[in-house]
C-alpha positions in Angstrom: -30.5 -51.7 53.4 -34.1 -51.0 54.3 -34.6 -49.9 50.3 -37.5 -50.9 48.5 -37.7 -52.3 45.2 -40.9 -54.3 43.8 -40.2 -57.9 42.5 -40.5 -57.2 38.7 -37.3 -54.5 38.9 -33.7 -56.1 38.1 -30.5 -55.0 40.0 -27.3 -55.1 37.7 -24.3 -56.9 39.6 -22.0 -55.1 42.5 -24.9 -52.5 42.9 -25.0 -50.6 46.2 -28.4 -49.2 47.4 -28.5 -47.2 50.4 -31.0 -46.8 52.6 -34.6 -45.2 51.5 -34.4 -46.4 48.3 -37.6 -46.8 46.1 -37.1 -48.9 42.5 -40.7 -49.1 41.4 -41.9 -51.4 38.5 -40.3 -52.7 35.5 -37.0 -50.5 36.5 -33.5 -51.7 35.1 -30.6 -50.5 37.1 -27.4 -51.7 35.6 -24.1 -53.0 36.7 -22.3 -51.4 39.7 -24.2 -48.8 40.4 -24.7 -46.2 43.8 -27.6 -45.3 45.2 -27.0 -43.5 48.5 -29.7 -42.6 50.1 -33.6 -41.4 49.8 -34.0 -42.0 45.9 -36.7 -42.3 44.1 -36.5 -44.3 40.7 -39.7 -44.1 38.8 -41.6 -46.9 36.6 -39.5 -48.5 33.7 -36.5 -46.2 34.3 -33.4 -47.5 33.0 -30.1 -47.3 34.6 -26.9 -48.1 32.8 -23.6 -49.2 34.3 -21.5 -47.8 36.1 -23.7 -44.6 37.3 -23.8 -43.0 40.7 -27.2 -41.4 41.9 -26.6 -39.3 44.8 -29.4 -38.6 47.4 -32.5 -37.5 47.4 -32.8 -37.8 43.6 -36.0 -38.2 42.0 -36.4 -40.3 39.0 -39.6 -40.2 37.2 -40.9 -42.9 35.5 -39.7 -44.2 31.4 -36.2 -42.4 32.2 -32.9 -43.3 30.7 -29.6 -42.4 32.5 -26.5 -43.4 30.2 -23.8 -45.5 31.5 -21.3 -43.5 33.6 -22.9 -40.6 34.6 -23.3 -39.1 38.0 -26.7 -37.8 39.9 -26.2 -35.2 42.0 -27.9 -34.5 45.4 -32.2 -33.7 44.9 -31.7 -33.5 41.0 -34.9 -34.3 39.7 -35.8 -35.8 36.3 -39.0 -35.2 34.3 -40.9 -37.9 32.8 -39.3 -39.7 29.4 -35.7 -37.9 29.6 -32.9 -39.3 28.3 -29.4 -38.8 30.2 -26.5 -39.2 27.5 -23.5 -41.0 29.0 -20.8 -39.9 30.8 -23.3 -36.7 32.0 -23.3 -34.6 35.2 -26.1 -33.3 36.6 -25.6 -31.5 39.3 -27.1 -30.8 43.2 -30.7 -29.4 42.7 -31.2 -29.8 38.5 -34.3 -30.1 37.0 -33.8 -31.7 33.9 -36.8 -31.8 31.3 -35.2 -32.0 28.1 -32.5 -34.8 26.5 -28.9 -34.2 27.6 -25.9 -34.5 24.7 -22.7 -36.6 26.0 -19.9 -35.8 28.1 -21.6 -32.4 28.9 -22.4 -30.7 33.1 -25.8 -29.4 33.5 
């Protein structure tokens, strides 16, 4: 799929990366997940089950997305936040603060 993850970053099972994917160092991504397209997934990110990153989404590094939850197109993630489960974040969010559960941003 032309995406690009470095040797020290685990895929969960029945994960789908798309093409243009980067899963840099010491990144978890759990079990089936989406990645479509263009993402970037920073440094010891971790991704829990079940989540769907749309594209263009940039992850920075020592992230947590909770099992789930759904990415929306170029959302962006600051450094060391925490997505709660079951979360939207939608097309175009910064996020720089923890999320609670079940909650759209």
């Amino acid at each position: 799929s032309r995406a690009f993850v470095w040797r020290n970053a685990q895929i969960g099972a029945n994960c789908f990366l798309f093409e243009g994917n980067v899963i840099q160092p010491f990144t978890r991504i759990g079990d089936n997940c989406i990645l479509w397209s263009g993402n970037h997934i920073g440094h010891r990110t971790v991704v829990q089950d079940n989540v769907f990153i749309a594209s263009h989404a940039v992850i920075s590094g020592y992230c947590e997305i909770g099992r789930g939850s759904f990415i929306g197109v170029n959302a962006t993630l600051s450094d060391k936040v925490r997505i709660a489960a079951d979360n939207i974040i939608g097309a175009g969010a910064l996020v720089t603060r923890h999320t609670d559960a079940e909650r759209v941003y």
